[in-house]
Structures are given as C-alpha cells and as structure tokens.
C-alpha positions in Angstrom: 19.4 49.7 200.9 17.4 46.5 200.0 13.8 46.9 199.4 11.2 44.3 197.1 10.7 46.5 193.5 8.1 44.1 192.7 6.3 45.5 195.5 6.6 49.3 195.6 4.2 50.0 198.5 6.5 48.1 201.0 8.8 51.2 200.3 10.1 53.5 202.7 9.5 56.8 201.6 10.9 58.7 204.3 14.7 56.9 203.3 14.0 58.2 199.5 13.7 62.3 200.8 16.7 63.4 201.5 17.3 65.0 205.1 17.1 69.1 204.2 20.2 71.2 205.6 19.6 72.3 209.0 19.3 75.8 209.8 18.5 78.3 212.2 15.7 80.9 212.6 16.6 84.2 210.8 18.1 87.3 213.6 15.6 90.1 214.3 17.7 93.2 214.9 17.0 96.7 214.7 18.2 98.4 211.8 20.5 101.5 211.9 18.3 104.8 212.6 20.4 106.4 209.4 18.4 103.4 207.3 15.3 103.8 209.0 15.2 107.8 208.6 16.2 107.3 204.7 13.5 104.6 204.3 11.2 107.0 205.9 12.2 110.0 203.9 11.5 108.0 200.6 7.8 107.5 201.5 7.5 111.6 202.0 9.1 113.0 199.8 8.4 110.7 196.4 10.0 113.2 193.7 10.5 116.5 193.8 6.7 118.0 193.2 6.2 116.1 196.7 9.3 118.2 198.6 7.8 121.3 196.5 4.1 120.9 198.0 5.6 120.5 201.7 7.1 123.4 201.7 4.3 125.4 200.1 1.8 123.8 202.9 4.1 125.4 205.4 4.6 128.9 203.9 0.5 128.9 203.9 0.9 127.7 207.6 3.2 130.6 208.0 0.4 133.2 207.3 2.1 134.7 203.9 0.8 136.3 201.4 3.3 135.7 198.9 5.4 132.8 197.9 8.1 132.6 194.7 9.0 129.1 193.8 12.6 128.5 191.8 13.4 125.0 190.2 16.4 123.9 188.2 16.5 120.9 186.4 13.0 120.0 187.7 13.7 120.1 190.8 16.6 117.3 191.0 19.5 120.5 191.6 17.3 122.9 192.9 14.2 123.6 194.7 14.1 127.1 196.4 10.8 128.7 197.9 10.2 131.9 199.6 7.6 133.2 201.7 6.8 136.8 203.7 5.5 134.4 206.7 6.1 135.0 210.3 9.5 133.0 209.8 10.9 130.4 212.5 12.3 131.5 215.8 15.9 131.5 216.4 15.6 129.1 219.5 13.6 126.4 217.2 16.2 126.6 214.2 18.6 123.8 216.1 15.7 120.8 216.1 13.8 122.5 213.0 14.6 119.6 211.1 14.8 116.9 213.7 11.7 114.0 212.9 8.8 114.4 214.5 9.3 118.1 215.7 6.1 120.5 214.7 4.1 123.4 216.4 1.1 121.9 215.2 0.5 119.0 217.7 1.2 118.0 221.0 -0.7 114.9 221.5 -2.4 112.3 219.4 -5.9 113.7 220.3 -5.0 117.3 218.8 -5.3 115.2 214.9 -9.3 115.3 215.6 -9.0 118.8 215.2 -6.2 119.3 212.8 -6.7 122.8 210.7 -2.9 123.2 209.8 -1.5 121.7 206.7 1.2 120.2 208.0 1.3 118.3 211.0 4.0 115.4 212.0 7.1 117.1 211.2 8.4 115.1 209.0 8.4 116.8 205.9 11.7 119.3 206.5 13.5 116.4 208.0 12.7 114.1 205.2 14.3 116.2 203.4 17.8 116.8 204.6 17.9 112.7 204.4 17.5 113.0 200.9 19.2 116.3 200.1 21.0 119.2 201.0 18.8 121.9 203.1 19.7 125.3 203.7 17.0 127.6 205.9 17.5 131.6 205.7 14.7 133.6 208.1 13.9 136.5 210.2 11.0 137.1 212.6 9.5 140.7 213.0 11.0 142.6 215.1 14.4 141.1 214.5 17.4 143.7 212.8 18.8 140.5 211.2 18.1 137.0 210.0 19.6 133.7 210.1 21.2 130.8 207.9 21.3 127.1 208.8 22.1 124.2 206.7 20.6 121.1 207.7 22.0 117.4 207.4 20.8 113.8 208.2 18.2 115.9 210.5 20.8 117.7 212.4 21.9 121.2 211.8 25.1 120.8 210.7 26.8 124.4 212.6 24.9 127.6 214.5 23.2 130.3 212.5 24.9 132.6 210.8 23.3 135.9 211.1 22.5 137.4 207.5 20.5 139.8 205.8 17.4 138.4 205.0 13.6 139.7 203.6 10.7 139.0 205.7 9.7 135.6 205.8 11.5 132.0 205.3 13.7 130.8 202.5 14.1 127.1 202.2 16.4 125.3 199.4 17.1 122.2 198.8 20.1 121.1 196.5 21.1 118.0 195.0 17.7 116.2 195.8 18.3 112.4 196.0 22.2 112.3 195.6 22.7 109.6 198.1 19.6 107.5 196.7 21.1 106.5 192.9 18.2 104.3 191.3 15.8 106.8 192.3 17.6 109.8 190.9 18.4 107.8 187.9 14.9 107.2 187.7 13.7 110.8 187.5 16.2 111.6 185.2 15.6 109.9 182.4 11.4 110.2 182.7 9.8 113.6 181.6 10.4 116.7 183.4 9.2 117.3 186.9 8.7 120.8 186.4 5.1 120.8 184.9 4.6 118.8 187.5 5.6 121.8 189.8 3.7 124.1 187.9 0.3 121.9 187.9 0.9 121.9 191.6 1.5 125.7 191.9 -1.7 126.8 189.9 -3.9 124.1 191.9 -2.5 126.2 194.9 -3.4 129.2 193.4 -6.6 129.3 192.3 -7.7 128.4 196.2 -5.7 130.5 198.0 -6.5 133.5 195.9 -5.5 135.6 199.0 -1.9 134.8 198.0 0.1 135.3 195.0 2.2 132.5 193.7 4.8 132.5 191.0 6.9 129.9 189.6 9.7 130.2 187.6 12.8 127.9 186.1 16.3 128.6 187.1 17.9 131.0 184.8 14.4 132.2 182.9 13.5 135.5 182.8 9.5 135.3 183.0 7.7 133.0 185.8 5.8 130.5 184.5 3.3 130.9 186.8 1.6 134.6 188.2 -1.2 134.8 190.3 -1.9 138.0 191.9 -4.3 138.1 195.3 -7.6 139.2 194.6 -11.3 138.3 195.7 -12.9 136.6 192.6 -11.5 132.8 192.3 -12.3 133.1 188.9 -10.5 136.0 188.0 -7.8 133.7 189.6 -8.6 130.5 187.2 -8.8 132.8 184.1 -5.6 133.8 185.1 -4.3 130.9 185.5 -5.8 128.3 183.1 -7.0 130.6 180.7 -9.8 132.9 179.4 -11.4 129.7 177.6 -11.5 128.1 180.6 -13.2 130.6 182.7 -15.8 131.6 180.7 -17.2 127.8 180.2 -17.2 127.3 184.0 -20.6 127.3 185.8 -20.3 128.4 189.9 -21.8 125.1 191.8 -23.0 124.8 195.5 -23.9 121.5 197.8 -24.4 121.8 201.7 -26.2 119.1 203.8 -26.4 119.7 207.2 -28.2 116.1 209.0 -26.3 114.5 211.1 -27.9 111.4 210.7 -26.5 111.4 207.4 -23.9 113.8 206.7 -22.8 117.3 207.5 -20.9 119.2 205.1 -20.6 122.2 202.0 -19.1 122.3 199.2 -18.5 125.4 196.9 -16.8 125.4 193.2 -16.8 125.8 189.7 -17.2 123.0 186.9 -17.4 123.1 183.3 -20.4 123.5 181.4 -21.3 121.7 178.3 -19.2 124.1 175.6 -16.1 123.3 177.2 -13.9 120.7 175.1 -10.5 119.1 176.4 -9.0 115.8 176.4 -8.0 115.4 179.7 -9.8 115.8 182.9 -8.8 118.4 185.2 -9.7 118.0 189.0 -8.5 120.4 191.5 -10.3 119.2 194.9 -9.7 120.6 198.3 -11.0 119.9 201.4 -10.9 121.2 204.7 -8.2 123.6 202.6 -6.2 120.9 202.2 -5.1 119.7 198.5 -6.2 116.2 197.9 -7.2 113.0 196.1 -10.6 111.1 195.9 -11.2 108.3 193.4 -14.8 107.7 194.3 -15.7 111.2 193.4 -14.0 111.5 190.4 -15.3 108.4 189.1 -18.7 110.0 189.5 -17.8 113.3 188.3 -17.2 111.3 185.3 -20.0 109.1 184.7 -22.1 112.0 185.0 -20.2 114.0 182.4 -19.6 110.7 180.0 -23.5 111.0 179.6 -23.5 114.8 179.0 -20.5 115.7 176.7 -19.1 114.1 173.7 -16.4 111.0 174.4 -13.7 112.9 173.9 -14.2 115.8 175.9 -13.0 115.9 179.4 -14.2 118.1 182.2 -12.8 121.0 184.6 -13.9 120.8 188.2 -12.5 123.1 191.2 -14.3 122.1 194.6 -13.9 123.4 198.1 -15.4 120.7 200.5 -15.8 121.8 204.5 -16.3 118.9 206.8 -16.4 119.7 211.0 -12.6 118.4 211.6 -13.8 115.5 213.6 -15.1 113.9 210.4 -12.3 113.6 208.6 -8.5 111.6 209.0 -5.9 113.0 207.3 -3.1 110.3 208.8 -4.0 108.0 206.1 -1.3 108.8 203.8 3.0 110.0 204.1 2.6 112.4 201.9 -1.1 113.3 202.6 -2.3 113.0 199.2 -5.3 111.2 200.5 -7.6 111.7 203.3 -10.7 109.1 204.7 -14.4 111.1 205.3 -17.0 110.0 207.2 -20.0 109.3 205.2 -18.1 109.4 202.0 -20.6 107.6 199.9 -23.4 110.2 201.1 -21.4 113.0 200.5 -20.5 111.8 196.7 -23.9 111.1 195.9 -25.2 114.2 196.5 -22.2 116.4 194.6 -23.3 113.8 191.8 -26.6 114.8 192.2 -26.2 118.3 192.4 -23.5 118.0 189.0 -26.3 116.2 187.2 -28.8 118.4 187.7 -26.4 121.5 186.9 -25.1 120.1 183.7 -29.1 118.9 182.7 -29.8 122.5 182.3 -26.9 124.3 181.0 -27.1 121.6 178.3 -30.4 123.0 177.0 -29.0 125.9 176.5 -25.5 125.0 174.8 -24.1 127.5 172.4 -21.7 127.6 169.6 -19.0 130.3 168.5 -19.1 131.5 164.8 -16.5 133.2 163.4 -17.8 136.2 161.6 -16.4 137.5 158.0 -16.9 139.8 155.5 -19.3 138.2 153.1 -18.5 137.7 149.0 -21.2 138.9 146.8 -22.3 135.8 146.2 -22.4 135.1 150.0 -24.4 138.0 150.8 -27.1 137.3 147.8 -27.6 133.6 149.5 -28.0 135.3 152.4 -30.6 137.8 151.6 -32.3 135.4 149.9 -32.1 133.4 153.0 -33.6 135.8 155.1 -36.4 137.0 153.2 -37.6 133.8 153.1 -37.4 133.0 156.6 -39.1 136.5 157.3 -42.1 135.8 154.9 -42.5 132.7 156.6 -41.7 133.6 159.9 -45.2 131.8 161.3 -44.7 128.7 159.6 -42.4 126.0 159.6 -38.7 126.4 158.7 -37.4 125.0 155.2 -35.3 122.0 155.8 -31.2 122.1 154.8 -30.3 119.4 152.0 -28.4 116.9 153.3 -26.0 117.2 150.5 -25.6 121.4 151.6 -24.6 120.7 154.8 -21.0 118.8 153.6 -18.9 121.0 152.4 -16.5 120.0 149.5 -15.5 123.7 148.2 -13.6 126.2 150.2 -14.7 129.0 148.7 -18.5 127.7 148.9 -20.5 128.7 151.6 -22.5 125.4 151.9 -22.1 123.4 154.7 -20.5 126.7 156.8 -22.2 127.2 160.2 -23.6 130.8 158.9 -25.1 130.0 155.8 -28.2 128.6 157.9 -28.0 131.5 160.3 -29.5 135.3 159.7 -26.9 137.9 159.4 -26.9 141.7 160.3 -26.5 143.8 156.7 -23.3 143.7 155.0 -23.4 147.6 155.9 -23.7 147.4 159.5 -21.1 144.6 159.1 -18.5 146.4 157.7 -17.4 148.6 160.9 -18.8 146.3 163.9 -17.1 142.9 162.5 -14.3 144.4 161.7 -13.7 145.6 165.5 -15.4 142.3 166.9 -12.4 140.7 165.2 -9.9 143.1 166.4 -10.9 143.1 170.0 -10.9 139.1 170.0 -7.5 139.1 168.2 -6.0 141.4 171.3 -8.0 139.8 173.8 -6.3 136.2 172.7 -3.1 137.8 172.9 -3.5 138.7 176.7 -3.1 135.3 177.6 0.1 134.3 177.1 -0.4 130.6 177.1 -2.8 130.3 173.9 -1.3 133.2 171.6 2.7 134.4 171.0 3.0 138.4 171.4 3.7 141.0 168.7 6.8 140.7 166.7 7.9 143.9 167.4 7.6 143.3 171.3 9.5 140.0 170.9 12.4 141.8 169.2 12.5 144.3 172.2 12.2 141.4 174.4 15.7 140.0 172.8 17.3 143.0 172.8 16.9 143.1 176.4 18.3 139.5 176.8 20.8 140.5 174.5 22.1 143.6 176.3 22.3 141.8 179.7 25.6 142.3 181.9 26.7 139.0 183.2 28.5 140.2 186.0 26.0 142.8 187.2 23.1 139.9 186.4 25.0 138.2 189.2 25.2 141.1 191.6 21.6 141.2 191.2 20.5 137.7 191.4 22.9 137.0 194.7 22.9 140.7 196.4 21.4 141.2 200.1 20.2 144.5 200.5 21.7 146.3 203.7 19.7 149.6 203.7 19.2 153.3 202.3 22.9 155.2 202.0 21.0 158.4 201.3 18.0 159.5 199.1 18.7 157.5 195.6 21.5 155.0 196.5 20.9 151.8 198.7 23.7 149.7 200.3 24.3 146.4 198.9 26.0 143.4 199.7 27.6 140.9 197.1 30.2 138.2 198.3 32.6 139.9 200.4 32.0 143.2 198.5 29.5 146.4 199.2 28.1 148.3 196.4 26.1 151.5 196.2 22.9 150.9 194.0 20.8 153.8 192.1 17.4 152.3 193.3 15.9 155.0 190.4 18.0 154.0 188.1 17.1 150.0 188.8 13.4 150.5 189.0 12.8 152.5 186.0 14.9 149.5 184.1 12.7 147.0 185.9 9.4 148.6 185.3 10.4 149.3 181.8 11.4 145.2 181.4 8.1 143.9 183.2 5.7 146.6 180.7 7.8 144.9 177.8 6.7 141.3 179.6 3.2 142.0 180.1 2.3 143.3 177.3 -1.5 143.3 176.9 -2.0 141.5 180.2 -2.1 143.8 183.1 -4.6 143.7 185.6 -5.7 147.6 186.7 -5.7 150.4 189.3 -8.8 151.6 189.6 -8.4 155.5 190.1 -11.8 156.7 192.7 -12.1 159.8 190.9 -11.3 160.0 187.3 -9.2 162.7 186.2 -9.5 165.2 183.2 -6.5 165.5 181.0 -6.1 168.7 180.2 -5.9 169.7 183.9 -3.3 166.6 184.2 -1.5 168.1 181.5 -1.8 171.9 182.7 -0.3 171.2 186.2 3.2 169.3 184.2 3.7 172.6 182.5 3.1 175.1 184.8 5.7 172.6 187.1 8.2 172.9 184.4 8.0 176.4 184.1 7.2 177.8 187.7 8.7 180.9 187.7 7.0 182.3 183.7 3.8 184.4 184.3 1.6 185.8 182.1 -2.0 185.6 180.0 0.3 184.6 176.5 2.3 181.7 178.4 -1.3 180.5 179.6 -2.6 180.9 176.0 -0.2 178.5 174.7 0.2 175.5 177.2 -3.9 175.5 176.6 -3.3 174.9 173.3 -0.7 172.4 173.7 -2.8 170.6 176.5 -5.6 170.3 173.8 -3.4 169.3 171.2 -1.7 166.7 173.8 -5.3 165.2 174.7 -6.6 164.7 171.6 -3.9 163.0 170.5 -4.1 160.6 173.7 -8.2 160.3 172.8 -7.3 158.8 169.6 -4.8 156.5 170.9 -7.2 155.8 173.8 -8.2 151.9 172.7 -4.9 150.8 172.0 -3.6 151.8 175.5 -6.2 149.9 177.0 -5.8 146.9 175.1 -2.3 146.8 175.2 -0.9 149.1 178.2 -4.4 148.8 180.6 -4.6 152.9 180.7 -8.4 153.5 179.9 -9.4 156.7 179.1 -13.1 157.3 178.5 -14.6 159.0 175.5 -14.4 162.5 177.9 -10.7 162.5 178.2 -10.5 161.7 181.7 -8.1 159.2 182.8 -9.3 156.5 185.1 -7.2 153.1 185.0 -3.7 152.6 185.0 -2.1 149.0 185.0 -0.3 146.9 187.9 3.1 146.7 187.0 4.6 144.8 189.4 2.1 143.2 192.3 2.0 145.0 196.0 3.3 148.4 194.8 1.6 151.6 193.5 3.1 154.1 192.1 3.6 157.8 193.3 0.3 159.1 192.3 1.6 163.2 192.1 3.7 162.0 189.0 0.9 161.2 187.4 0.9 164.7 185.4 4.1 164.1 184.3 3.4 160.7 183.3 0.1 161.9 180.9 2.6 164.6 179.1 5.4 162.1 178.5 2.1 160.3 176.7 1.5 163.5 174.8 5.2 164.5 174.2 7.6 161.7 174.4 6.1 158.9 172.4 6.2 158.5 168.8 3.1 156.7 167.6 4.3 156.3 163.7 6.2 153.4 164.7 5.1 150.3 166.1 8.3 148.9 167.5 9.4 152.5 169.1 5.8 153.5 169.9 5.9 150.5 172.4 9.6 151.4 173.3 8.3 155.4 173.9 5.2 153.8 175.9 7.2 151.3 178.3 9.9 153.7 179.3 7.1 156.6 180.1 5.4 154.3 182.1 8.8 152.2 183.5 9.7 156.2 184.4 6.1 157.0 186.2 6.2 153.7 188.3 10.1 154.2 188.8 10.7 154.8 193.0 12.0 158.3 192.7 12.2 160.4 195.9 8.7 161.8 197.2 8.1 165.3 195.7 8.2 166.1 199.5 11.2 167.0 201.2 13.1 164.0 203.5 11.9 164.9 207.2 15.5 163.3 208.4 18.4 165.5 208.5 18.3 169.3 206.6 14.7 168.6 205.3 13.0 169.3 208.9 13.7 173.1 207.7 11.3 173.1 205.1 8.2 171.8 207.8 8.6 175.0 210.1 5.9 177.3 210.3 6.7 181.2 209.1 8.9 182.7 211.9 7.1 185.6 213.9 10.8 187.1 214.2 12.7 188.9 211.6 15.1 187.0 209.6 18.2 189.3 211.0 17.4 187.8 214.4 19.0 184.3 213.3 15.5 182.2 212.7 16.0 182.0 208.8 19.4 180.0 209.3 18.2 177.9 212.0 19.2 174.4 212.1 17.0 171.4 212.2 18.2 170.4 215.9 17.0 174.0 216.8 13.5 173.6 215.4 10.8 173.9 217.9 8.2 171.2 218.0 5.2 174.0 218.4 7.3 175.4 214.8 6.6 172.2 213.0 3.7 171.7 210.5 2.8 168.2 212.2 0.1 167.2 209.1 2.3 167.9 206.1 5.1 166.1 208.3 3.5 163.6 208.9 2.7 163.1 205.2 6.1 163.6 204.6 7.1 160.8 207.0 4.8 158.2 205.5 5.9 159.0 202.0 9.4 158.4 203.2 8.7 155.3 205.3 6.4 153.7 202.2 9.1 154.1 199.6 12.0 152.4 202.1 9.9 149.5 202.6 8.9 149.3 199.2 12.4 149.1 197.8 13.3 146.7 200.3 10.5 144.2 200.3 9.1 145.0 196.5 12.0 146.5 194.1 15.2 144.1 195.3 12.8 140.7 195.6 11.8 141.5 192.4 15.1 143.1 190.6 16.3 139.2 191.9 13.2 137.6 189.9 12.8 139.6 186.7 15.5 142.5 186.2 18.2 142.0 183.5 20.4 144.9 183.9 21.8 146.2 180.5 25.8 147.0 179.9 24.5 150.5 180.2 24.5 150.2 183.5 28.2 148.8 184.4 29.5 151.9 183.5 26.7 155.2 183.7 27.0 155.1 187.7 23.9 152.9 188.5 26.7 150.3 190.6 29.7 151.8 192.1 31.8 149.4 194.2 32.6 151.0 197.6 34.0 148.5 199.5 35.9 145.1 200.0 35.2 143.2 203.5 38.1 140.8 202.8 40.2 143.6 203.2 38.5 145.7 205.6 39.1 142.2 207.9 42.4 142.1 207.0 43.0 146.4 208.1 41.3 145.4 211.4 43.0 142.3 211.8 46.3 144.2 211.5 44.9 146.2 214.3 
C-alpha cells in the first residue's frame, strides 16, 4: 500500500480500519415455559417472609379465625401454616397450583374492585417452582380431608383422603433447592425468622378478629400469641409491649371531596414519651399490608422536629380508599400499591400528625422511680418543701447549676426527685413499697422485656427434661380419628392406632401452658361473682353426699371459713400471677384463659376453689406454683360432663318417674324402650350440648394444641395414658390373606 507520508491528509482512512468480522443478527426464540415459570416464581416469592405472607393473605381470604405458623431454619426447610378457613374444594385441588388460577377474578375489569388479598394466582404456584408443596384440607360438611403434593405447578398424584382439622394446611419444604445462589444467599445472611415474626405481629395487630401464633420448629413456646379480641390496643400491648401501648395516642383523618380526595384513616402513633431507635411503621390500606415511602418520609420530618434525634416513632394506620382509587397490580409481591391523589392524602395525615404531636408535647411526662429516702434525703426534702409551701405565691428558687450534675451516688443532688415534693416518709413506707411490687410483676407479664421467676424456670426444665421422645412424636405427628368411648379418643400415628386418655392429656397440657404463662393470662369474666364459702360448701357436701346431720354442717362451715380466709390472703398473688381475682368480699369473679377458644366446665368450679384451699402448699414458692398449676391444669382438664352421656345406657337416667310399679318391668327398661313423651327433653338437651361441646373441643382445641405446646412426660409411656391397639400394616396383610 503506497501512500505520500509527507502528506498525511491524502490518506485513505477507510484502508487503515480494519473490516470487522461479519455477523448475523442474534435468534429471538421463546424460552422454555420451565425457565419462564422459575423466573416468575423468583419475582414472587423473594425469600421466605414473602412465601409466609402469601399464604397468610389467603388463610384471611379463607374467612379463619385462627392461623398457626411453623418455620425451621427460617423458613429455608420448613414453612407450614394452618388455618380453620372454609378449605379448598376437592374438584379445585388438581389446578390449585396451576399459574394464573384464583377465585378472585375473572376478568381484568374485576381489579377496579379488588377487596381480596390475593388476586392473580400466582403465589401457590410460585411456590411449587421453587419448593416442595404439600396441601392437606377439608370443607364442611365433608367426613374426611385431602392431601396433595404439588410440583412445577402440577399436582404430582390424586388426593389422598386423610384426616384432617378444619381448615387448610399448606407446607412448603426445601424452599429454593433448585435455585443455589439464592439459597446460598439466605444462608449465610441473618435469620429469616424475625423476619417472619415482624410480619406475623404486623398481621396481628389489624386483624384482631384472628389469633395468630408463630413458633420455631422444635420450640416449645410460640413466639408470637395474639388472641381475638375488640380493642387493637389490647392487641399491640400484647404484641409489642406494655411500653408501647401506653405511649401510643388513637389518631383519626377522613376527607370526603371528591375534588380532592376521598378517604379515612384510623390508627395509633406514638406520643412524645415514647423513645426507640428505629422506626416502626405498620401501614395498611384497603386491609391490605403495604409500603409507602412518601408517607413515611413525612411521618418523619414531622417527628424529627418533635422528638429527640435519636428517638424513632411507632405508627399503626388503617387507610380506606373506594377500591376504584387504588392499583394494587403495581408490584409481584404486592408490597406496593399506587393511590389516587397520593400527595393530598399525605398532606393531610401530616397535618393531622403535626397537630396531634403539638399538643401531647405540652404535656410530656417523665417516670421517677420512687425509693425509700436516707435520713439525710428526707431532711433535704422537708426542708425543700417547706420552703416551697411558705413561698407558694412567689417565684420558685432556682437549682445551682452545679446541683443538678451528679458526681456522688449516694448524693441526692442532681436526682430527678430532689427538685420534686414528696408524700411523708410515713405514708411512703406502705404505698411505695407496693407501687414497686406491682410494677415489678406487672414487668414480668410481658415476656419480651423481663425473664420469669427462677423457681418457674426450674419447673419449666423439668418439664423439658421429663419429655418422652417417642410419645413427643406420637403427639406432634398423630391424626385424631374420633371418641372410642367417654375418656379415650382414637388416634392415628404411621401405620399404627392408639387409644389416648384425652383427661389424662389435657390436665398435662393445661398444667404445661399455666407453667408458660405465668403472670400473663388474659381473663374470664364470670357475670355474677360468686361467694366462696358457698363454692366451698357445695365441694363438701359433693364429696360426702350420703352424711347428714347439724354436727357434719357445723364443721364443713368451719373449714369453708378457714379455706376462704386463707384464699383472701393469697388473693393479690393469684391475680398477679394466676389472673384469679377475688375481691376484698371473697367472691370469686375472674379466672384466666388457659388456652384460647375453650372454657372450662364451669360446675367444677367448686372443686377447683377447695383444691385452692386444700391442695396447695403456700410455704413454698416453687411447689406453691406446682400445687397452683396442677389445681388449675385439673379444673380446665376436659373431663366427662357431670351429666350423664345421652348415647347408649345414659338415656335411662333422662326418663321421667314411671307411673307403674317397678315389678311391672319399667325400672329395667332399656334405652331402645324409652318413650319419647318419658324423656326429660330440657335436661336432655343440656346433656346433649354438653356432650357435643366437649367432642368438638377435643377435636378442634385439645389435639391442635397437644401438637403445638404439649410435652408429654415418661409418666405417661407407661401409667395407661397411650395404649397401642392396633397395627394397619398388619391388619392389610390379615385382609390381604383373605
């Protein structure tokens, strides 16, 4: 190639670029629907909190009332949530988990008007991509439930019938096996559980009409407890704490232009004694639990001017818009939602906060620990407060700067009550003394901010101690089958049936759950308070029904007034620790919830009040509790109603007096030959109810919960509680044979 160097601009610059490599256009083509479903599934379901708040969306869709939450290794082996919703028809099971398969919709105009939580069906199907799913429900009406495992979004074999609680069961195993980076990932950052946990008690505290518990795989208490009630904030000082519920201020915005904007919002935000580093935010609108930058941002500007830097704020809001104002299709996981009128909406809740916080700041308070004063204190003091009497219409002396530092432990200067008046070291003595007694117990019913008594954690161990492995499985795996007679229930346990003392269980379970909530039960409020000594009266003359006689009544007076004093003067400690209040007459009007949705037999209540009186020893703190928790553990126990079983034999005892003479055959008559015009239909019917109540509660209360909390001690492998009946391998092989 010859060209003039001399001259560079007679160069030819297209010779000195080299020709680039031919090459043709890239191929479109579609990828495999396996990819495109995994891809997919990846956006839902981000980590395992995201899989966890799915499947709580749906069990609120399902209309339950209760929902139990299991995780193991936060979440990455197991994720298992239950619900007593209206379950999932047997027809729907086979495309349950197909993409794109929901009740909620059936065209793209029905999201205008979206109430449900969940909506596109993708959820479920996202995650059989991603994990292993397994489905176990029953519909009312239905004798049985069903199993399914789900795969890929297909169902990988027909349902299995089973027997199942009420409700839906949904667990996924081995989240993210097939997706390594990801589960590699979650691995090695911090837990998901608290994650979980956050989630749950966000859920919680707005749907107080349901309870909620969370637990880890394996423990022994749930993590999280909320029982239904009406007050939210019962809820959130269950929840979060007592020192979060009683700095929280109720809040109210509704604007109703619709030039502007058209909504209301209801909640509770923290007032200006409430200290914590991090902001809380639990925000939910149209019911559904989401995110909004823009209103947290000016949540927190207002606040940033209120409260010192580092304290943080606690806001709950509810915020109703009409349905047509609002898209929730913004987001996979629909974490995020767009409003209409957004910036309207936040400026008035900023408003509204503002003007909230401007006056409960005038009127900030401080907590001072009171204490019995030194001589030295109490001379300051009254010096103190004579001079501020005698000059009580003039201006107040002014503190030394150099007394309000203090350098000296033991000197009162620069301590918040040497500048404040102080009730008489006399009247101190007894009501400081309680003050500081009742706060101590009170701290200790939350279980989150103070440990319990030693003497209740040593019971506690012994309990975990004592545990039968082999009968803990039974337990934790067992599907109830029904009632074999009056005490023992039918069980099912691999291929094996056992017979089950439900008494025996349930006294052990309420015994371990009194043991566990120790100093935090919520209360049954009795409508008509009930004396004592008649309580105690009607257990003695029941133990001893056939003595008669002025000398017999003589002395079970005395020992009911012996029995009720004694309680009298015991009468704060049950309440603070136990929830039983009795009032200053001896009447008896709380007792405490020991396990949610199930009262217990309210004629045992007698009996219950003398095992107070008789059975507990109160010189010893360890076995006082002990004596306590097994009297109560034995009144909430499911024993047989005191009336007879109307099924079978017991119809006998609901015939009316015969107008024939006892010769004549009537007194031996069976129940087949009872006549329906012989029955006494009220006291039957009682009968009936009582029956029916105590079935339902053993199989929807006393076996969900024996699975949750119940440790069954080595006591009971071998005193008769289980007694094997029965191996279906082979009974299949006998009838096989056949």
């Amino acid at each position: 190639m010859d060209f003039d160097i001399e001259n560079p601009d007679q160069m030819d610059v297209e010779e000195l670029v080299p020709n680039p490599i031919h090459r043709e256009p890239p191929r479109i083509h579609r990828l495999d629907e396996a990819v495109v479903n995994r891809i997919a599934a990846g956006e839902v379901i981000q980590r395992p909190v995201s899989a966890v708040k799915e499947l709580l969306e749906n069990s609120i869709d399902a209309d339950s009332s209760s929902i139990s939450v299991l995780v193991k290794d936060g979440g990455l082996k197991l994720i298992q949530v239950s619900d007593d919703g209206h379950g999932i028809r047997y027809e729907d099971l086979s495309i349950l988990c197909e993409r794109h398969t929901t009740s909620k919709l059936s065209k793209f105009e029905d999201l205008l008007s979206i109430k449900s939580m969940g909506f596109r069906g993708e959820a479920l199907a996202s995650m059989t991509y991603v994990g292993h799913v397994t489905v176990t429900t029953i519909t009312k009406g239905q004798l049985h439930g069903y199993r399914a495992t789900y795969k890929d979004g297909v169902m990988e074999h027909e349902p299995k019938a089973c027997a199942a609680v009420k409700g839906t069961q949904i667990m996924i195993e081995n989240l993210f096996y097939n997706m390594s980076a990801r589960r590699k990932t979650l691995q090695n950052s911090a837990d998901d559980y608290p994650k979980i946990v956050d989630l749950i008690c966000r859920f919680a505290i707005h749907h107080i009409s349901v309870n909620f518990s969370c637990r880890k795989h394996g423990a022994a208490r749930a993590d999280v407890h909320s029982v239904a009630t009406t007050s939210r904030l019962d809820t959130i000082r269950s929840v979060y704490g007592v020192s979060v519920a009683q700095n929280l201020m109720e809040i109210e915005v509704s604007e109703d232009d619709p030039s502007s904007s058209i909504f209301e919002m209801d909640g509770f935000i923290s007032n200006s004694n409430y200290i914590a580093k991090k902001i809380t935010m639990v925000l939910f609108i149209n019911d559904r639990l989401v995110e909004c930058g823009a209103l947290k941002r000016a949540i927190e500007i207002v606040y940033a001017a209120t409260l010192p830097k580092a304290s943080k704020p606690f806001i709950y809001m509810s915020i109703k818009l009409p349905p047509e104002h609002i898209d929730v299709n913004v987001h996979p996981t629909k974490r995020e939602v767009s409003l209409l009128n957004q910036e309207v909406i936040v400026e008035k809740i900023q408003s509204a906060i503002e003007s909230k916080l401007r006056n409960s700041n005038e009127s900030r308070t401080f907590q001072e620990q009171r204490v019995d004063p030194s001589p030295s204190v109490s001379i300051s003091m009254s010096k103190g407060s004579s001079s501020h009497s005698s000059s009580s219409g003039s201006k107040s002396q002014k503190v030394p700067v150099q007394k309000m530092v203090r350098t000296d432990s033991q000197d009162p200067a620069g301590r918040l009550h040497g500048y404040l008046q102080v009730k008489p070291s006399s009247q101190l003595q007894g009501s400081s003394r309680l003050a500081s007694i009742r706060s101590a117990i009170r701290q200790r019913r939350n279980p989150r901010e103070t440990a319990d008594l030693t003497s209740i954690q040593e019971l506690i161990r012994e309990i975990d101690s004592s545990c039968h492995s082999e009968l803990l499985d039974i337990v934790r795996n067992c599907s109830y089958i029904g009632m074999a007679d009056d005490v023992f229930a039918l069980l099912q346990h691999n291929t094996h049936l056992y017979l089950a003392n439900v008494v025996n269980l349930s006294k052990e379970l309420m015994y371990q759950q009194v043991l566990r909530r120790f100093a935090h039960f919520s209360a049954i409020q009795l409508s008509d308070p009930a004396p004592l000594p008649e309580l105690i009266m009607l257990a003695l003359k029941e133990e001893e029904l056939n003595t008669e006689g002025d000398e017999n009544n003589d002395l079970k007076e005395k020992i009911a007034e012996m029995n009720t004093e004694m309680i009298k003067q015991k009468a704060e400690m049950l309440e603070e620790y136990f929830g039983i209040h009795i009032d200053p007459n001896g009447n008896l009007s709380r007792l405490p919830i020991v396990l949610d949705q199930y009262t217990p037999d309210m004629d045992r209540v007698p009996e219950f009040v003398l095992c107070l009186g008789n059975d507990v020893n109160w010189d010893d703190e360890k076995i006082c509790f002990q004596t306590i928790a097994a009297a109560i553990g034995n009144f909430y126990a499911l024993h047989p109603p005191l009336l007879p079983n109307p099924s079978g034999d017991g119809m006998q005892f609901y015939q009316r007096v015969p107008s024939r003479t006892p010769e004549e055959g009537d007194a031996s008559k069976s129940a087949d030959d009872v006549n329906k015009d012989e029955v006494e239909h009220e006291l039957l019917l009682e009968a009936e109810n009582a029956w029916a109540q105590r079935e339902w509660s053993i199989q929807h209360v006393l076996f969900p919960s024996m699975r949750l909390f119940l440790k069954p001690p080595t006591s009971m492998a071998a005193n008769g509680t289980f007694v094997k009946v029965a191996s279906l391998e082979k009974l299949y092989k006998i009838f096989e044979r056949c």
